[in-house]
Every structure is written in C-alpha cells, then in structure tokens.
C-alpha positions as CSV (number, residue, x, y, z in Angstrom):
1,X,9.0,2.0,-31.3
2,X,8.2,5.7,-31.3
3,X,4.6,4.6,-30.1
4,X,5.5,2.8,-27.3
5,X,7.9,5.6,-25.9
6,X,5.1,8.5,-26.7
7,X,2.7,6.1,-24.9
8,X,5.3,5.5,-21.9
9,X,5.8,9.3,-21.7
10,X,2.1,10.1,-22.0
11,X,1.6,7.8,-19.2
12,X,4.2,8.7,-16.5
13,X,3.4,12.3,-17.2
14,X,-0.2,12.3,-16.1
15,X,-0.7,13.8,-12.3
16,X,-3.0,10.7,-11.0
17,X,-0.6,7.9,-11.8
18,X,1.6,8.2,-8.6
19,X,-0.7,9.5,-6.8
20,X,-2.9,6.7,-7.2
21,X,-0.4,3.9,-7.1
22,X,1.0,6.0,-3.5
23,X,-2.4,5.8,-2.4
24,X,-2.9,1.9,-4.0
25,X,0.1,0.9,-1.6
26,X,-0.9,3.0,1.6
27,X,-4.4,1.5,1.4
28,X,-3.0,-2.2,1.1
29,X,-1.1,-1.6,3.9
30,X,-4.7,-0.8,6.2
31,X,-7.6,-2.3,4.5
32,X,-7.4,-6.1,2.6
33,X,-6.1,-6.7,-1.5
34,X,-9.7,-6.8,-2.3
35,X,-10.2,-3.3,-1.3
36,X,-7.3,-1.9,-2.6
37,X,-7.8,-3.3,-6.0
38,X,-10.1,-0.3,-7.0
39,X,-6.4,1.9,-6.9
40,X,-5.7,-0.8,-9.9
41,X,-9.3,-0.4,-11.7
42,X,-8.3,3.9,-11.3
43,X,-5.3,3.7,-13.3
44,X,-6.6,1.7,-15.8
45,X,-9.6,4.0,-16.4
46,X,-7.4,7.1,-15.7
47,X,-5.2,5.6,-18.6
48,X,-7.6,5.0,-20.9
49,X,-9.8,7.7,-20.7
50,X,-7.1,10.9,-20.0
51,X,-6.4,12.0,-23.6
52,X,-10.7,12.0,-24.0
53,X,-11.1,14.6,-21.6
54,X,-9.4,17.6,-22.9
55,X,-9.5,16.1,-26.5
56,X,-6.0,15.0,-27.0
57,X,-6.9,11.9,-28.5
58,X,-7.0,13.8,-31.7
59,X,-3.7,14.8,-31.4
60,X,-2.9,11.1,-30.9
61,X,-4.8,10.2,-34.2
62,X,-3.1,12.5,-36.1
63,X,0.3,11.1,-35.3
64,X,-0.3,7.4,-35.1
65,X,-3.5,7.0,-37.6
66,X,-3.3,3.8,-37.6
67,X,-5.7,2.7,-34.9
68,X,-5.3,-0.8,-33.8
69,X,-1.1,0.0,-33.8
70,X,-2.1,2.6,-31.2
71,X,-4.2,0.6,-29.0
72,X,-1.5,-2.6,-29.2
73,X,0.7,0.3,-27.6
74,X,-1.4,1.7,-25.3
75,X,-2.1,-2.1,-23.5
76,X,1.6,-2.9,-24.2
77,X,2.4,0.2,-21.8
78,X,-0.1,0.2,-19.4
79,X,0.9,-3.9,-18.9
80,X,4.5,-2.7,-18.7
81,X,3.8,-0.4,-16.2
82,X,1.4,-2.2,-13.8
83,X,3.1,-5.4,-13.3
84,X,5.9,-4.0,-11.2
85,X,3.4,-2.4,-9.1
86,X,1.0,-5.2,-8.8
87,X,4.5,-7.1,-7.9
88,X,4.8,-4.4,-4.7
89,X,1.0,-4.4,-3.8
90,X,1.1,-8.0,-3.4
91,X,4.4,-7.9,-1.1
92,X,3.0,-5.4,0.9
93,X,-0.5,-7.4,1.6
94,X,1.4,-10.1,1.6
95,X,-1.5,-11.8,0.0
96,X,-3.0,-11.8,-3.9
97,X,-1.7,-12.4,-7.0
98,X,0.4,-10.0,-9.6
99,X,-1.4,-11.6,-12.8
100,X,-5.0,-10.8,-11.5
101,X,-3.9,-6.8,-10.4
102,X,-2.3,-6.7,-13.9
103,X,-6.0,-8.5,-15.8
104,X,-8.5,-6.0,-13.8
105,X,-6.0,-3.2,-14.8
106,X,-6.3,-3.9,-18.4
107,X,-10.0,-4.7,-17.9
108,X,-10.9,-1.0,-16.5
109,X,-8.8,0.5,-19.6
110,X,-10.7,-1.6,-22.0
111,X,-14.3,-0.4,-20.5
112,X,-12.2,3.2,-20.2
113,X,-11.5,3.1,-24.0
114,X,-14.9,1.8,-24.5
115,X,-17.1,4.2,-22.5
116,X,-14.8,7.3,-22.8
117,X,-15.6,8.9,-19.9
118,X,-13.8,8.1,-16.2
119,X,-16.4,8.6,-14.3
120,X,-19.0,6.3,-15.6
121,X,-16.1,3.8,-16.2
122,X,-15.4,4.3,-12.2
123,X,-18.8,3.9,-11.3
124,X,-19.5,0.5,-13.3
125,X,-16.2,-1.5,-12.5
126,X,-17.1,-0.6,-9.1
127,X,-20.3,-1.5,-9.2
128,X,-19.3,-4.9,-10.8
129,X,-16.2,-5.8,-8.2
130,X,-18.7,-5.1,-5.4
131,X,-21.7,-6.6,-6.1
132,X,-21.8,-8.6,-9.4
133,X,-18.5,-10.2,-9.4
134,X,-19.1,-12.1,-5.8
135,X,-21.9,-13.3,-6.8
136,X,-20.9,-14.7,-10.4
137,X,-17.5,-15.5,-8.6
138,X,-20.2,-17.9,-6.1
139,X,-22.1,-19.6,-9.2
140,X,-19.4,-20.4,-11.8
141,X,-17.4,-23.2,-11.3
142,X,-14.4,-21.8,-13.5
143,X,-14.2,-18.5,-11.6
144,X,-10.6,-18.6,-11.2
145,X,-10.4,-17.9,-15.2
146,X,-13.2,-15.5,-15.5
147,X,-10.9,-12.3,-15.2
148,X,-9.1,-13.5,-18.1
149,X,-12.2,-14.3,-19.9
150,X,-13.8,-10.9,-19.1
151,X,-10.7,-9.0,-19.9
152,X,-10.0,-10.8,-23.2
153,X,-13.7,-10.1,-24.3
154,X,-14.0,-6.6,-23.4
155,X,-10.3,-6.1,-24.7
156,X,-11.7,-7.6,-28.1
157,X,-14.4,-5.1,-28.2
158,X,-12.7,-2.3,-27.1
159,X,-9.8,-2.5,-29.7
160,X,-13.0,-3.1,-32.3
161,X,-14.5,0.0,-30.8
162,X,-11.4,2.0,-31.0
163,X,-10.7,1.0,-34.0
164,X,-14.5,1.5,-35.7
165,X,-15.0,5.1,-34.4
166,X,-14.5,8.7,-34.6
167,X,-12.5,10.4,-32.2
C-alpha cells in the first residue's frame, strides 16, 4: 500500500502532469480526439520516464527492490489517474472512447519504461499514431483490438525489461 501512495505522490507532484492534461483538454476543445491523443501518449511517457532523467529511479530501487511490485504500482497509478481524465476528454470532444485514452496511455509508459529516455519515446509513439497505425488500422480486420494487443505485448516486455535490468 505504501507503493501505491509513494507512486500516487510521485505522480501528482511532477510539473508536466497538469500542465499537459490542461493543455490535453484545451486542445480537444479546437482540434479532433485523434489529435489530442498525443497529450495522453506525453503523460504516459512523462510517467514513465521522469525518475530516469535525474536518476531517481535508484532511489526508487532502493526502497521497493522488488521490481515487478514496483512496476504493478506504477501501471496501477498511472491507470488510476488517467481514466478520470480520459472520462473528461471524451465529454469535451464529445466523441472517443475512455478505454482506448486509458490503453495508448499505458502503451507510451510501457515504451517510456522500455526506452528510458522521453524524447525518443515522444518521437516513436508519434511516429507510429501518425503514420504506421492508419495504415495497419486500414489492413487488419481486428483493428478495433489491436491497442489492447499492442499495449498487453509491450506491457509484457517492459515489465520483463524492468524487471531484467540495471538501473
């Protein structure tokens, strides 16, 4: 339980999280959902990746050494956290659905935790929303289940990753 509300603190503590969700909603109210996703595929990243940059992770370790705990608290939060915004986004648009803000969320931490670094995390979601995932979303007949697929997967492997490395 300690986890959890170290995790919640850690995470409603950091500078970008309301700024990015302010600027998630303003954009949704100008530009369509499917644009203002990428304020959704931020936090995840940001989430993931913000104890790497000035090497608090370490810190983390220390305290919760046992890894795969950690990261179980870490999704557990970041879920928590999301889904009443996602819930809000939606309203506003007046469009989209919660489920799929909440999936992409937890897909940009997973590839956060995986790569470690925000900015190369930024640059390949984005990269993937815009270009690769209209297309595959065109071919594949099941598209409405690939962001679960994707996020399970990547989620597997970065818990695995996580778990399997030095800080």
């Amino acid at each position: 339980m300690n986890q959890i509300r170290a995790e919640f603190l850690k995470l409603l503590t950091l500078p970008a999280v309301a700024l990015t969700v302010t600027l998630t909603w303003v954009v949704t109210v100008v530009v369509p959902l499917s644009y203002a996703r990428t304020g959704f595929v931020v936090f995840g990243i940001l989430a993931a990746t913000s104890e790497y940059e000035g090497g608090q992770v370490r810190t983390t370790l220390l305290a919760v050494p046992r890894r795969l705990d950690l990261v179980l608290a870490k999704t557990f939060v970041l879920a928590v956290t999301i889904l009443p915004v996602a819930v809000v986004t939606v309203l506003i648009a007046g469009e989209g659905n919660p489920a799929y803000l909440l999936l992409i969320t937890l897909l940009a931490a997973a590839v956060g935790t995986i790569l470690r670094n925000a900015l190369a995390a930024v640059v390949l979601l984005l990269s993937y929303f815009g270009v690769l995932g209209p297309i595959l979303g065109d071919r594949i007949s099941d598209s409405l289940w690939l962001p679960v697929a994707w996020t399970a997967g990547v989620s597997l492997l970065a818990a695995a990753t996580f778990v399997g490395r030095d800080a």
